[in-house]
Backbone of each chain as ProteinMPNN parsed JSONL, in Angstrom:
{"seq_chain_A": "XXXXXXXXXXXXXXXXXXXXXXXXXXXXXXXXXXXXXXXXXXXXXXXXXXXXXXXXXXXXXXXXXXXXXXXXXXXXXXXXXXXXXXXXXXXXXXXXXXXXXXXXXXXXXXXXXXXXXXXXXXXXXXXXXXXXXXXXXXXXXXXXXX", "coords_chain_A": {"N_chain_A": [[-56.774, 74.873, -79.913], [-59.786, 76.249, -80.624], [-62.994, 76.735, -78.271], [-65.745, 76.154, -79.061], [-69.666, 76.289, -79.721], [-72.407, 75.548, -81.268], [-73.709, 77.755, -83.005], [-73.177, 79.279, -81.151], [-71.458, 82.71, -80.675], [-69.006, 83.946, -82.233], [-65.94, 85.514, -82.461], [-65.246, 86.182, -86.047], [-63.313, 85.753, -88.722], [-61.65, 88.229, -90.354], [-61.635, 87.75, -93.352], [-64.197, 86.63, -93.539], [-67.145, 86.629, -95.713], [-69.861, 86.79, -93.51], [-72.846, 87.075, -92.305], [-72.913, 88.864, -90.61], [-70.98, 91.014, -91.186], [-72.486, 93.637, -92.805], [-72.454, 95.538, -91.883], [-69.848, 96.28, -91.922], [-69.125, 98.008, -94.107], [-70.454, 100.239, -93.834], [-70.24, 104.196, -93.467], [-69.493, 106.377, -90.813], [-69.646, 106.771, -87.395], [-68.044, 104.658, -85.635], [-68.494, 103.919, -83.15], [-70.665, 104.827, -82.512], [-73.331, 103.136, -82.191], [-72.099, 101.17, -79.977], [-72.184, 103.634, -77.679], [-74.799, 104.771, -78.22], [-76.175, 102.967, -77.113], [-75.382, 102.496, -74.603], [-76.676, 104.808, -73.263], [-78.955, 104.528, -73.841], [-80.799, 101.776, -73.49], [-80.885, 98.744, -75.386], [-80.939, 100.972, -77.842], [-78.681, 100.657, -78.886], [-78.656, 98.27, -80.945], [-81.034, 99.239, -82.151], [-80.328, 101.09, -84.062], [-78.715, 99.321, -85.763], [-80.258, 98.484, -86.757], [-81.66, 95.86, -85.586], [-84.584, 95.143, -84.575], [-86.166, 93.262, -83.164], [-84.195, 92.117, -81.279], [-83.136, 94.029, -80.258], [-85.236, 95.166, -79.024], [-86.11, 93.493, -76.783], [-84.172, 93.375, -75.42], [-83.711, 95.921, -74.487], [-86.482, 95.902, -73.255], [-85.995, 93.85, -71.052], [-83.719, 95.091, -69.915], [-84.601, 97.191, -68.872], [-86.69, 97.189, -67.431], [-85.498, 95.153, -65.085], [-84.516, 97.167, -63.617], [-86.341, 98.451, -63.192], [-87.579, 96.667, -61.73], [-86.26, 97.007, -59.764], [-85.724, 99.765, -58.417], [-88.724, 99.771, -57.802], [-88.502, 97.499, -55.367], [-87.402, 99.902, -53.29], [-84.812, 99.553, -54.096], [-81.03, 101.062, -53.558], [-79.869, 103.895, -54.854], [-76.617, 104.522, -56.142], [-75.402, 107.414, -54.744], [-72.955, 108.007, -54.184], [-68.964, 107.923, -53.722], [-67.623, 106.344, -51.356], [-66.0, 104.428, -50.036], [-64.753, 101.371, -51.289], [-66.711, 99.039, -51.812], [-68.733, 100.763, -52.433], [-68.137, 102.699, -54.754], [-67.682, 100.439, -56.584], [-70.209, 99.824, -56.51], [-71.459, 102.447, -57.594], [-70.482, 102.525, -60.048], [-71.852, 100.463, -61.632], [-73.958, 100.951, -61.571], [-73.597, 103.531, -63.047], [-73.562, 102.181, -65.187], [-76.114, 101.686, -66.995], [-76.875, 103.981, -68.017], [-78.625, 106.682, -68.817], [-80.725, 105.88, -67.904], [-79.712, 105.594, -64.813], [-79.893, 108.176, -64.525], [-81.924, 109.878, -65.043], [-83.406, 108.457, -63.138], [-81.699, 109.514, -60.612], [-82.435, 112.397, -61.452], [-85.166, 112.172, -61.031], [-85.235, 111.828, -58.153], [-86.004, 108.508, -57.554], [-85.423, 105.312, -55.681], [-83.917, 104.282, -52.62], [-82.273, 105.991, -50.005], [-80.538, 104.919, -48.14], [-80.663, 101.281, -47.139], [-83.361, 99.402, -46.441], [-84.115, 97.442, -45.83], [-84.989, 93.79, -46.73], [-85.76, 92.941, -48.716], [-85.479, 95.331, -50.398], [-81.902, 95.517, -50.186], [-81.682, 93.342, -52.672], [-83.216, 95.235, -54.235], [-81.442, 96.724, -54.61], [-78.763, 95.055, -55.862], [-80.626, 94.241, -57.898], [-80.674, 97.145, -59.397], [-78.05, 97.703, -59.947], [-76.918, 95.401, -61.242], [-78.55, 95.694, -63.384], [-77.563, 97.55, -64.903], [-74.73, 96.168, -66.145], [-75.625, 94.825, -66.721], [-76.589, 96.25, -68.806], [-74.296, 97.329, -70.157], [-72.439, 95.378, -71.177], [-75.202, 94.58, -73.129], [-74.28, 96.891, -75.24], [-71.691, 96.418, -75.745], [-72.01, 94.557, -77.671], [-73.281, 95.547, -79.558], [-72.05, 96.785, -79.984], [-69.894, 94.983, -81.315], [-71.992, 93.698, -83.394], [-71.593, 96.128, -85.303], [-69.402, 96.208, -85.566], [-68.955, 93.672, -87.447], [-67.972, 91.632, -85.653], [-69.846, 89.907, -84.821], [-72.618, 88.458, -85.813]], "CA_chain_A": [[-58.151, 74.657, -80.376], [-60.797, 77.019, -79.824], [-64.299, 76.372, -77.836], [-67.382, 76.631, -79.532], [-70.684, 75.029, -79.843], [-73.249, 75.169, -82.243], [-74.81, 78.735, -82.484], [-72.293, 80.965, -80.121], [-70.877, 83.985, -81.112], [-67.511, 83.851, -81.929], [-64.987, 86.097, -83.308], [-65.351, 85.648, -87.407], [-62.069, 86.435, -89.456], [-61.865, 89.315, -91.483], [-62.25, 88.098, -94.466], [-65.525, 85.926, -93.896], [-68.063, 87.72, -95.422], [-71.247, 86.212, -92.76], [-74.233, 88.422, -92.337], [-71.995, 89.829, -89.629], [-70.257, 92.079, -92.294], [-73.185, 93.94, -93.598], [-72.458, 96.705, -91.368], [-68.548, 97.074, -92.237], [-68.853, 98.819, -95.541], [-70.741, 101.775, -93.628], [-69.587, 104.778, -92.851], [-70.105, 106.853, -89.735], [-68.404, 106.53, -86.493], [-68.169, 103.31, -85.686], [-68.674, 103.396, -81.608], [-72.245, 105.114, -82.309], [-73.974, 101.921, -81.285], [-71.74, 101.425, -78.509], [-72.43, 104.936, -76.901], [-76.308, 104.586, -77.855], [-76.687, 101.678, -76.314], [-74.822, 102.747, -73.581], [-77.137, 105.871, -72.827], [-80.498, 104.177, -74.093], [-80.897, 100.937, -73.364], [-81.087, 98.781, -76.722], [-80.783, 101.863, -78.491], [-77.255, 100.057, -80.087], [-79.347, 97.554, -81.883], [-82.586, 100.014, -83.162], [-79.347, 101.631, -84.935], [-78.401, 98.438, -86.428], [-81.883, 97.378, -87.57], [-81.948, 94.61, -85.274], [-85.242, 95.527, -83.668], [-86.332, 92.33, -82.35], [-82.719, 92.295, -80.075], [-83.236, 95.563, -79.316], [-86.999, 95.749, -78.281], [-85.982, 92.315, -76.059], [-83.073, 93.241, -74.406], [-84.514, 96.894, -73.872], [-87.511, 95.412, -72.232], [-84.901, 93.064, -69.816], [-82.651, 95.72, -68.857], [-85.599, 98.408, -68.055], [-87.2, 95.493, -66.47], [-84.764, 94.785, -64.481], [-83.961, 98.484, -63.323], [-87.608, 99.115, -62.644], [-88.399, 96.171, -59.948], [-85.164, 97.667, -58.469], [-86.603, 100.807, -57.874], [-89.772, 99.067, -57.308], [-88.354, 97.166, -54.316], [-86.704, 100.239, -53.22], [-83.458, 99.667, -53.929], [-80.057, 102.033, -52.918], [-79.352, 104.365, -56.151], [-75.315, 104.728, -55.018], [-74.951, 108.05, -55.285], [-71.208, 108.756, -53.547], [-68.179, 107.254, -53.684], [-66.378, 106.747, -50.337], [-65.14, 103.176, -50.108], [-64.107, 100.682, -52.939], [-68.102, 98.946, -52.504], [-69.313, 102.135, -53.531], [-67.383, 102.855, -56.121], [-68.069, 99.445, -57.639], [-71.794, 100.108, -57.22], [-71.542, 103.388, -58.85], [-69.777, 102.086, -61.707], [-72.864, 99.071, -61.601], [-75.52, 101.809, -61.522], [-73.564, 104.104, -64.223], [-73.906, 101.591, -66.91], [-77.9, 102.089, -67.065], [-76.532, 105.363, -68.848], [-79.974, 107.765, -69.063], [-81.701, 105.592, -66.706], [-79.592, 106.593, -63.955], [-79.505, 110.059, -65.054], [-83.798, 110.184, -64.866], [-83.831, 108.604, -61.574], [-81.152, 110.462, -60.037], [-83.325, 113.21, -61.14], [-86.912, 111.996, -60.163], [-85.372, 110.741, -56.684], [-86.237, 107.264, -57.344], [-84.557, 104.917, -54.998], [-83.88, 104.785, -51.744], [-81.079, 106.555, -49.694], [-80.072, 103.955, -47.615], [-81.008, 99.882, -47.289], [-83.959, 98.94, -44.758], [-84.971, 96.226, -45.834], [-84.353, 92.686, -47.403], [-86.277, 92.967, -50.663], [-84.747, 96.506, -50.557], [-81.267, 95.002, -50.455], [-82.037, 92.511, -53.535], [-83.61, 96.44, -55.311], [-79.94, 97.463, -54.99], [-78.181, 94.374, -56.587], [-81.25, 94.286, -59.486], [-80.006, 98.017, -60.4], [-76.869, 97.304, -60.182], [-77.159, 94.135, -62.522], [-79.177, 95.849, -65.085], [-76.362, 98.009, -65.376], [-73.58, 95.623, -66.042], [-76.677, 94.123, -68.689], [-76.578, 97.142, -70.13], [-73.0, 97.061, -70.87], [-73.045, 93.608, -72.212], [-75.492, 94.727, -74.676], [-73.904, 98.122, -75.856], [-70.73, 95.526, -76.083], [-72.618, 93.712, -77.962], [-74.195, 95.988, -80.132], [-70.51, 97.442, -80.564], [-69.14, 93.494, -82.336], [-72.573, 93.756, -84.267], [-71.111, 96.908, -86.078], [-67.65, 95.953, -86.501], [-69.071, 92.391, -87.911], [-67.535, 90.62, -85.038], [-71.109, 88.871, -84.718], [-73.645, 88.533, -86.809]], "C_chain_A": [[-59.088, 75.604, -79.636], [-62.024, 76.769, -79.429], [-65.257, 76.949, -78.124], [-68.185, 75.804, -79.218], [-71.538, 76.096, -81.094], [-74.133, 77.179, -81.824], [-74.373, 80.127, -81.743], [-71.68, 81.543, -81.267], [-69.958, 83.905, -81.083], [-67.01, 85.204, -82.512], [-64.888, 85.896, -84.725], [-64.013, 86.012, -88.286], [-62.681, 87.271, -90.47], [-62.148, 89.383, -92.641], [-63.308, 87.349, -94.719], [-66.106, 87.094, -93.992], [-69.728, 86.773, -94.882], [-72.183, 87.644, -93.15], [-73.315, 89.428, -91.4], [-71.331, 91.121, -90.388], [-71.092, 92.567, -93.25], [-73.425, 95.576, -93.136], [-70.939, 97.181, -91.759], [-68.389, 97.935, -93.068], [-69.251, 100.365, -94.777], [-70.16, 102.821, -93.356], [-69.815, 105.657, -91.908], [-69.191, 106.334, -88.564], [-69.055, 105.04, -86.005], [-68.54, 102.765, -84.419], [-69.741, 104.2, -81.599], [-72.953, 103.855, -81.564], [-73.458, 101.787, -80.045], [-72.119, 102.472, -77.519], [-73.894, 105.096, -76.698], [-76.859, 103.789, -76.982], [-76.562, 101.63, -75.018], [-75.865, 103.39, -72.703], [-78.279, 104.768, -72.931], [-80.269, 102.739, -74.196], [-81.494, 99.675, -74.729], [-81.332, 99.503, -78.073], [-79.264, 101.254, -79.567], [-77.944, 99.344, -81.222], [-80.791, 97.96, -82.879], [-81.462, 100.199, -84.022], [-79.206, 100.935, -85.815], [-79.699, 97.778, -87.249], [-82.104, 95.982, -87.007], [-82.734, 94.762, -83.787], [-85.998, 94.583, -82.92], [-85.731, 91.861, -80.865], [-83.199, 92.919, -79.374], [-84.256, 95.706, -78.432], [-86.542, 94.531, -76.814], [-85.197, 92.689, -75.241], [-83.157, 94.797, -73.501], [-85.782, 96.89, -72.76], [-86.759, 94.518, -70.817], [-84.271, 94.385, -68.893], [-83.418, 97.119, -67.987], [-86.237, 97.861, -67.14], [-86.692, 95.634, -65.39], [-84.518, 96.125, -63.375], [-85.462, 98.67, -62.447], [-87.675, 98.328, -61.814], [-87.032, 96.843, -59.361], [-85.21, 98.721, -57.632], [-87.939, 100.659, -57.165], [-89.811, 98.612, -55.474], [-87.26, 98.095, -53.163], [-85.048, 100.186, -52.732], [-82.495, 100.507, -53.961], [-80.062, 102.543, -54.763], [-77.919, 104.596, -55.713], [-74.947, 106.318, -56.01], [-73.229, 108.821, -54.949], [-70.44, 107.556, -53.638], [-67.233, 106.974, -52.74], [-65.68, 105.836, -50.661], [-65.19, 102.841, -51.297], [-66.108, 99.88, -52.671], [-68.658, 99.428, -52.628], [-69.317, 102.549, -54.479], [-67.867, 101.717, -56.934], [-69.259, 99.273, -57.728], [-71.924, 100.914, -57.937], [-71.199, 103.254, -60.121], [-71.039, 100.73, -62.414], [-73.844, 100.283, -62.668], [-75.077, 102.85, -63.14], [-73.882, 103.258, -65.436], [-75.216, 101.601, -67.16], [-77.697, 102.764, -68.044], [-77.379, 106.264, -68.633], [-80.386, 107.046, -68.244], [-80.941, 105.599, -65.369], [-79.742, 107.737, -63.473], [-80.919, 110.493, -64.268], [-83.582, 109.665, -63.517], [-82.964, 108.718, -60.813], [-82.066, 111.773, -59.474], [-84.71, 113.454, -60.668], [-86.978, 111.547, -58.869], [-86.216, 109.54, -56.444], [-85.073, 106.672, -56.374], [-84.62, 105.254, -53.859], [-82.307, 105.39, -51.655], [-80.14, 105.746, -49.309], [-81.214, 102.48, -47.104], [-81.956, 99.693, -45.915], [-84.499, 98.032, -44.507], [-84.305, 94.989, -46.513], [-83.926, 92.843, -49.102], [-85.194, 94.058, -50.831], [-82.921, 96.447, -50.709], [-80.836, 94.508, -52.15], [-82.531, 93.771, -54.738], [-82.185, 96.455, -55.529], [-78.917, 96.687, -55.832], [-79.383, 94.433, -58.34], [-80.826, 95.634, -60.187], [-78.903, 98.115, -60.862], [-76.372, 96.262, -61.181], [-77.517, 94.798, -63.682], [-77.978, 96.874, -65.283], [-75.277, 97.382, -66.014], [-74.436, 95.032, -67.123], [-76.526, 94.841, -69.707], [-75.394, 97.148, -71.146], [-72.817, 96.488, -71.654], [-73.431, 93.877, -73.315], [-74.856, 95.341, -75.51], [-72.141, 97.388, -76.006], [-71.417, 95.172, -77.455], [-73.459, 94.145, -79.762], [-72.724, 96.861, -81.268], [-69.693, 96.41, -82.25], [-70.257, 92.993, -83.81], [-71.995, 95.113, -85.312], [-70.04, 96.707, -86.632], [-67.835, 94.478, -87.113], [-68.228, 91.687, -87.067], [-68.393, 89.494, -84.701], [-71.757, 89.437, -85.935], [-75.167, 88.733, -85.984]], "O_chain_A": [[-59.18, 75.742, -78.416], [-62.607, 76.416, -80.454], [-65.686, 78.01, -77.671], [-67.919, 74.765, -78.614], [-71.16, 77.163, -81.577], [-74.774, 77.605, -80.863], [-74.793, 81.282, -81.686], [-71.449, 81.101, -82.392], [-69.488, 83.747, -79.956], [-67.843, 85.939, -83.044], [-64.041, 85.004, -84.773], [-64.048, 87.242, -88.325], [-63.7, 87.168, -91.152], [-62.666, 90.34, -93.216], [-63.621, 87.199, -95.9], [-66.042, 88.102, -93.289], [-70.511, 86.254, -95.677], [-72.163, 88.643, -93.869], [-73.147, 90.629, -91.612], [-71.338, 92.217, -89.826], [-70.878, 92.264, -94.423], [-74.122, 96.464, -93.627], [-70.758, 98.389, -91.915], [-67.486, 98.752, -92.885], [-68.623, 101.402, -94.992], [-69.129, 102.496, -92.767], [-70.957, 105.997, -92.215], [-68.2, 105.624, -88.732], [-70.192, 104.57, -86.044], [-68.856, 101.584, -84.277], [-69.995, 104.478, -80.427], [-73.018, 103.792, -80.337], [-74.085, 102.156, -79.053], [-72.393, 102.038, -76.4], [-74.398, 105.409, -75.619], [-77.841, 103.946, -76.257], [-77.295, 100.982, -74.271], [-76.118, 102.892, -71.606], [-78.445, 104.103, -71.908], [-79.466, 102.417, -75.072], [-82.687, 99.817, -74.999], [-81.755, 98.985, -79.107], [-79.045, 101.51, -80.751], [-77.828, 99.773, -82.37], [-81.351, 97.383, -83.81], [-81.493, 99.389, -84.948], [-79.441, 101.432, -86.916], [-79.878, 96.87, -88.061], [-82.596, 95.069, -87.671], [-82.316, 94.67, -82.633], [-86.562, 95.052, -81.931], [-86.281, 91.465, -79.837], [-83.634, 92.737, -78.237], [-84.214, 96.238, -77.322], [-86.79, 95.026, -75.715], [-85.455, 92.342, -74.089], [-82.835, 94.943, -72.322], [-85.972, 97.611, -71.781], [-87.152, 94.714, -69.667], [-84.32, 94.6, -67.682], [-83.059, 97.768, -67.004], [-86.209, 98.249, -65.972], [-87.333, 96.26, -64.546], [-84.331, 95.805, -62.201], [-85.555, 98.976, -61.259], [-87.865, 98.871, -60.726], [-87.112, 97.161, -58.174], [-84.873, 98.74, -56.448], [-88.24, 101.279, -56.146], [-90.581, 99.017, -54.603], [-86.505, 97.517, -52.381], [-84.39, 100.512, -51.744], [-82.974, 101.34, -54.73], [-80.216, 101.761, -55.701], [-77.971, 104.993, -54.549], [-74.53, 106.485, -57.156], [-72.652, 109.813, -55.396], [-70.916, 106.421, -53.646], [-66.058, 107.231, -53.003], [-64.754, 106.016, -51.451], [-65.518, 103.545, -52.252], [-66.86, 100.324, -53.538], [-69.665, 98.889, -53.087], [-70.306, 102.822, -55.159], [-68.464, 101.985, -57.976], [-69.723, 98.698, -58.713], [-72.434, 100.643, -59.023], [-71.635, 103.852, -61.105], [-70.95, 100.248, -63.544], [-74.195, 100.373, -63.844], [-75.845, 102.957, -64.096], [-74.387, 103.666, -66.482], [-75.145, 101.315, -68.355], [-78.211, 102.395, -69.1], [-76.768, 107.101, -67.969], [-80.561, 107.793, -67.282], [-81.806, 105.614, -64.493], [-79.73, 108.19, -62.328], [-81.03, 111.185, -63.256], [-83.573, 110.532, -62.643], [-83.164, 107.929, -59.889], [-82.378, 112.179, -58.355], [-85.246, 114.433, -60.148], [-87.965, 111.069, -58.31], [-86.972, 109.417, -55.48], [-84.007, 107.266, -56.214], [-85.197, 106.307, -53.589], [-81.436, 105.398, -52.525], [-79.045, 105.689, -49.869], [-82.382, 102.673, -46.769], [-81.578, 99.776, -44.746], [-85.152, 97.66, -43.532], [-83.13, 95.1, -46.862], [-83.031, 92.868, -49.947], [-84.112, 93.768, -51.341], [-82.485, 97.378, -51.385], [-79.949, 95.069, -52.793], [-82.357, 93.535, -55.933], [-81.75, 96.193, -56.651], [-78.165, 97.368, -56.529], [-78.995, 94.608, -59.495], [-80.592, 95.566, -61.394], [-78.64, 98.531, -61.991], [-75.369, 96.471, -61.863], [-76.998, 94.614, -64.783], [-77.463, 96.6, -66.367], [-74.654, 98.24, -66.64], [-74.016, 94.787, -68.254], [-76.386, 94.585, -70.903], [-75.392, 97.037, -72.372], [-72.94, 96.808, -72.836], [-72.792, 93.721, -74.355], [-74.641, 94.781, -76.585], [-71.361, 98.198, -76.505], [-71.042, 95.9, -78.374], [-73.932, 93.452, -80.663], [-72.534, 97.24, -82.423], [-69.277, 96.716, -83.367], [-69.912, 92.353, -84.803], [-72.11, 94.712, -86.471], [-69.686, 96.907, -87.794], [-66.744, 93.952, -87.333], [-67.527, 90.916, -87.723], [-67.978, 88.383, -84.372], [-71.557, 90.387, -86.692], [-76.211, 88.823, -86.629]]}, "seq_chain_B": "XXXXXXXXXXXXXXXXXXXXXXXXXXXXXXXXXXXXXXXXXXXXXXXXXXXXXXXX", "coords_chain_B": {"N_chain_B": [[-93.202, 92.21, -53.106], [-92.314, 88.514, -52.708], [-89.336, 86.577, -52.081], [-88.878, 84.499, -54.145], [-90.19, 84.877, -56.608], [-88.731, 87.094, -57.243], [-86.68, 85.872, -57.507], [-87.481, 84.761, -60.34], [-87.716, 86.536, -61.861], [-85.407, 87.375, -61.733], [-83.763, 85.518, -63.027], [-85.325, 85.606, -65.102], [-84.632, 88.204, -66.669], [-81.892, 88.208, -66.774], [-81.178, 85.948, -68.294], [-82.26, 86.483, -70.936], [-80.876, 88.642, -71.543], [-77.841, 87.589, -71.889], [-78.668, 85.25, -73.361], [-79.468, 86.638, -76.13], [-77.081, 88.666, -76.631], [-74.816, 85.981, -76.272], [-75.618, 84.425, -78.489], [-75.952, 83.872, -81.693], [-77.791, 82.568, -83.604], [-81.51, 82.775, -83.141], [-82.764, 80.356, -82.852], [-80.909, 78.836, -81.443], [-80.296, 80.82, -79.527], [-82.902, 81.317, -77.918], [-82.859, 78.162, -77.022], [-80.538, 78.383, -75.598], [-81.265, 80.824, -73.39], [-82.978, 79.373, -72.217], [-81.658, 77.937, -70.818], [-79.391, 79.016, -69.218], [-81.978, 80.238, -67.819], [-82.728, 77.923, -66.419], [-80.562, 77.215, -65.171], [-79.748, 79.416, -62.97], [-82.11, 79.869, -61.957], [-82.548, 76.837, -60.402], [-80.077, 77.029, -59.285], [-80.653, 78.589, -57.479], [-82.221, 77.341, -55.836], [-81.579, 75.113, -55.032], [-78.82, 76.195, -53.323], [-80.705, 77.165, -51.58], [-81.414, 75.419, -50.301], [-79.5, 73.76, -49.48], [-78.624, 76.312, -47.436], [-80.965, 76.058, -45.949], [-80.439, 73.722, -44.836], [-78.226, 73.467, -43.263], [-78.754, 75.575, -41.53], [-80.134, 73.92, -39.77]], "CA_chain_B": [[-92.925, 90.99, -53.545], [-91.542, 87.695, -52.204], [-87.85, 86.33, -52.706], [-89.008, 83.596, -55.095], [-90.718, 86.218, -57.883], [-87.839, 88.348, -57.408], [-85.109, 84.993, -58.4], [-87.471, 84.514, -61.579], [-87.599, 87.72, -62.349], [-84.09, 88.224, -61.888], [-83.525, 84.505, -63.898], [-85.346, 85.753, -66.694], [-83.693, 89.36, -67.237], [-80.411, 87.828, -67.01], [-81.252, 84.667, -69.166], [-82.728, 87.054, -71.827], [-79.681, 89.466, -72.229], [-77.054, 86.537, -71.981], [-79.347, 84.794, -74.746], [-79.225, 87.416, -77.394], [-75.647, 88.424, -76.473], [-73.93, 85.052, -76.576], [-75.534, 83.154, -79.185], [-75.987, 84.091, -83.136], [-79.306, 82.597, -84.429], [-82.735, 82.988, -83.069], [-83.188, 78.89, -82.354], [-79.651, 78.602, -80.334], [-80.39, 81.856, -78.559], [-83.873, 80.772, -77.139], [-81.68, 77.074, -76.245], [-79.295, 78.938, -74.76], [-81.753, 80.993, -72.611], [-83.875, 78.422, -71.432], [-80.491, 76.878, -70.113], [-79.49, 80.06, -68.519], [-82.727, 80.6, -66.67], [-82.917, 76.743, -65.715], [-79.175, 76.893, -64.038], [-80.398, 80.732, -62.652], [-83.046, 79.039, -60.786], [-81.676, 75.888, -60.15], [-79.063, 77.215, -58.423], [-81.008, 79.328, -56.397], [-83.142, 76.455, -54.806], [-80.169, 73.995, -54.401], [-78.217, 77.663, -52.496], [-81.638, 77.885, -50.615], [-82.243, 73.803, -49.49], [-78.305, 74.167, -48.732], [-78.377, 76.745, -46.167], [-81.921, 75.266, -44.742], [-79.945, 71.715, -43.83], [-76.672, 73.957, -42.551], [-78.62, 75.99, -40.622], [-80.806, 72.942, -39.141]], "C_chain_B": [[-91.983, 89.829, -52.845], [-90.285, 87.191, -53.013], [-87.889, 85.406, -54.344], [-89.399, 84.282, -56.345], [-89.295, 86.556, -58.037], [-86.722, 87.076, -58.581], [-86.168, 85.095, -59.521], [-87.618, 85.64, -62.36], [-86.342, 88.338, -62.729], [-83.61, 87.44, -63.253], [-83.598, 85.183, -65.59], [-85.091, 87.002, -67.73], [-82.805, 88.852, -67.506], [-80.579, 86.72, -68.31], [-81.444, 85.029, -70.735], [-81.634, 87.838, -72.673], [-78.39, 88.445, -72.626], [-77.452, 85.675, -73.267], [-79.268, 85.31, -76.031], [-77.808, 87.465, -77.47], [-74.452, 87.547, -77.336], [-74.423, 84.374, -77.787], [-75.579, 84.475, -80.749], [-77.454, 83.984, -83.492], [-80.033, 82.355, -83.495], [-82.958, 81.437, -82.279], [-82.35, 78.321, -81.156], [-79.935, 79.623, -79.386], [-81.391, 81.285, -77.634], [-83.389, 79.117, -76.699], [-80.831, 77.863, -75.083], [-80.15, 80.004, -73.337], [-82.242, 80.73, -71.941], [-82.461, 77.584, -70.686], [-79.91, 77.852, -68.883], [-80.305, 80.124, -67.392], [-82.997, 79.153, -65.679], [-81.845, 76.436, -64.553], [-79.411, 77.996, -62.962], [-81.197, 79.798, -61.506], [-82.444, 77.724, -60.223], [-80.926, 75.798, -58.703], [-79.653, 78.073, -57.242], [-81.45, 78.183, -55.177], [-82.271, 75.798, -54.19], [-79.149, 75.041, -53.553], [-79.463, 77.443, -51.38], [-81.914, 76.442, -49.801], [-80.446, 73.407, -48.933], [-77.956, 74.868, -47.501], [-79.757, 76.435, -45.424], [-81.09, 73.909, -44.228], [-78.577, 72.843, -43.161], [-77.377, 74.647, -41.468], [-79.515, 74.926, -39.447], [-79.894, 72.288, -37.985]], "O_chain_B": [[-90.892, 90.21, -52.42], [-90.146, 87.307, -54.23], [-87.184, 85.594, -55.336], [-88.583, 84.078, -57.244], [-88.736, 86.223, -59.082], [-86.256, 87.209, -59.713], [-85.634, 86.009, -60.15], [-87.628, 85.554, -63.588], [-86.08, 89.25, -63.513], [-83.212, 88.015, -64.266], [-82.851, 85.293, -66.562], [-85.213, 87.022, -68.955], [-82.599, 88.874, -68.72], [-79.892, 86.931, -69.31], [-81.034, 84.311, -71.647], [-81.445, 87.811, -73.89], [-77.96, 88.577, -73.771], [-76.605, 85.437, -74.128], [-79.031, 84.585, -76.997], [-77.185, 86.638, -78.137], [-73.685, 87.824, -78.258], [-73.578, 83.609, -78.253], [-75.272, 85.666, -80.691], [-78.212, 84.941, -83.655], [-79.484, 81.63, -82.666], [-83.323, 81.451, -81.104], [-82.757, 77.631, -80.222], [-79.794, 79.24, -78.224], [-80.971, 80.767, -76.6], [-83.824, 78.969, -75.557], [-80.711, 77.69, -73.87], [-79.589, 79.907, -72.245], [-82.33, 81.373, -70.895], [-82.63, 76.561, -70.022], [-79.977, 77.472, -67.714], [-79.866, 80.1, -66.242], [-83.369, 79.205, -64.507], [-81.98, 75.797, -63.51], [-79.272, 77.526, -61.833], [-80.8, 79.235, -60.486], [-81.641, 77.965, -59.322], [-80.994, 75.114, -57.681], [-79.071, 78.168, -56.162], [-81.116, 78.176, -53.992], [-82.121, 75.821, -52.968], [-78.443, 74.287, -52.884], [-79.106, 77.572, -50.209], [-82.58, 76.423, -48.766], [-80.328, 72.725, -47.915], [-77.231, 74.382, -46.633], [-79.699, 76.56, -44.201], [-81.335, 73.285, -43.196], [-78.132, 72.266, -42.168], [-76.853, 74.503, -40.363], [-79.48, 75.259, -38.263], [-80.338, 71.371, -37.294]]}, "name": "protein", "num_of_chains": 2, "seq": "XXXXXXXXXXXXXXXXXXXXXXXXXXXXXXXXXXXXXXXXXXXXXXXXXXXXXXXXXXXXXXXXXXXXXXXXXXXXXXXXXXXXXXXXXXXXXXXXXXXXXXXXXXXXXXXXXXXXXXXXXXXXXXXXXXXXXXXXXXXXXXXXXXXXXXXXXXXXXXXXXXXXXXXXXXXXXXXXXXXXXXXXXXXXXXXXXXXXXXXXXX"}
C-alpha cells in the first residue's frame, strides 16, 4: 500500500490523463526545465506556464540566498575536505546565483561570526531548494505532477 | 539581524518551496506550508528551551 494524503504529489500512471499530462505531447528536450531551473531560479516553471510557482519559489530561493550574503555568509569556494565539498555541491545548486556572486565577491572568505555562520547554512540551503524545485519542475514536464 | 528573524525567515523559505513542491493544488499546498513553517519554528523553540534547561 502506498502513502498518500489528500493533495500530495504522487507519481500518476502513464496512462492517467490529469492536468499533469498537458506537457507530454510536447516536443523539445525534455530536461529544459530541469537545467533552467537549475541555472535560474524558478526559471523551470516560467517555461511551463506555471508562473505563480515560479514567481513564489523564485522569490524563496533568492530570498533565501540573499540574507545569506546579507549575514555574511562563507561562499565555499575550494574543495579540500569532504565538508567542503558538500558545501560546494550546497552552494552549486543556486546555479547563476553562485556564478554572479562568485563574481561580485559577495560573501565572506572565512566565518567570524555567529549570524555569519547561520549566512553560510542559508546559502547552502537555498541551494539544495533550488534543486528541489528544478526536480520539481523536471516531474511537471514529464507529467509526473500536475 | 537576531537569531529569531533569521529561524522565520529561514521557516518561511523552506515552508514555501516544500509547499509548492510536495503538494498538487493551491488549497493543500498553502495547508501543507503552514504545517511546515509551524513544525520549522516549533522545533526551533522546543531545540532552544531544551538546551536553556541542559545548560542550567
Amino acid at each position: 500500500m502506498r502513502y498518500s494524503q489528500e493533495g500530495m504529489a504522487t507519481t500518476e500512471s502513464k496512462n492517467t490523463a490529469g492536468p499533469g499530462a498537458q506537457f507530454q505531447g510536447q516536443q523539445g528536450f525534455v530536461y529544459l526545465p530541469l537545467i533552467a531551473g537549475w541555472l535560474v531560479p524558478g526559471a523551470g516553471h516560467f517555461l511551463l506556464h506555471k508562473w505563480g510557482r515560479g514567481l513564489l519559489l523564485a522569490a524563496s530561493i533568492v530570498g533565501m540566498f540573499a540574507v545569506g550574503v546579507a549575514l555574511e555568509g562563507q561562499l565555499h569556494t575550494s574543495a579540500h575536505d569532504m565538508l567542503d565539498v558538500l558545501g560546494m555541491v550546497g552552494d552549486l545548486g543556486s546555479g547563476l546565483l553562485y556564478v554572479v556572486a562568485r563574481i561580485a565577491g559577495w560573501g565572506a572568505d572565512q566565518v567570524q561570526t555567529t549570524t555569519a555562520d547561520y549566512g553560510t547554512r542559508f546559502i547552502v540551503v537555498a541551494g539544495l531548494l533550488n534543486v528541489i524545485a528544478a526536480v520539481d519542475a523536471h516531474n511537471l514536464r514529464t507529467g509526473r505532477k500536475s | 539581524m537576531t537569531y529569531f528573524p533569521a529561524v522565520l525567515l529561514f521557516a518561511l523559505f523552506a515552508s514555501t518551496v516544500f509547499a509548492i513542491t510536495q503538494r498538487n493544488t493551491p488549497r493543500s499546498m498553502i495547508r501543507y506550508g503552514i504545517y511546515c513553517f509551524v513544525l520549522f519554528v516549533g522545533a526551533a523553540i522546543a531545540a532552544s528551551w531544551l538546551m536553556f534547561l541542559i545548560a542550567r
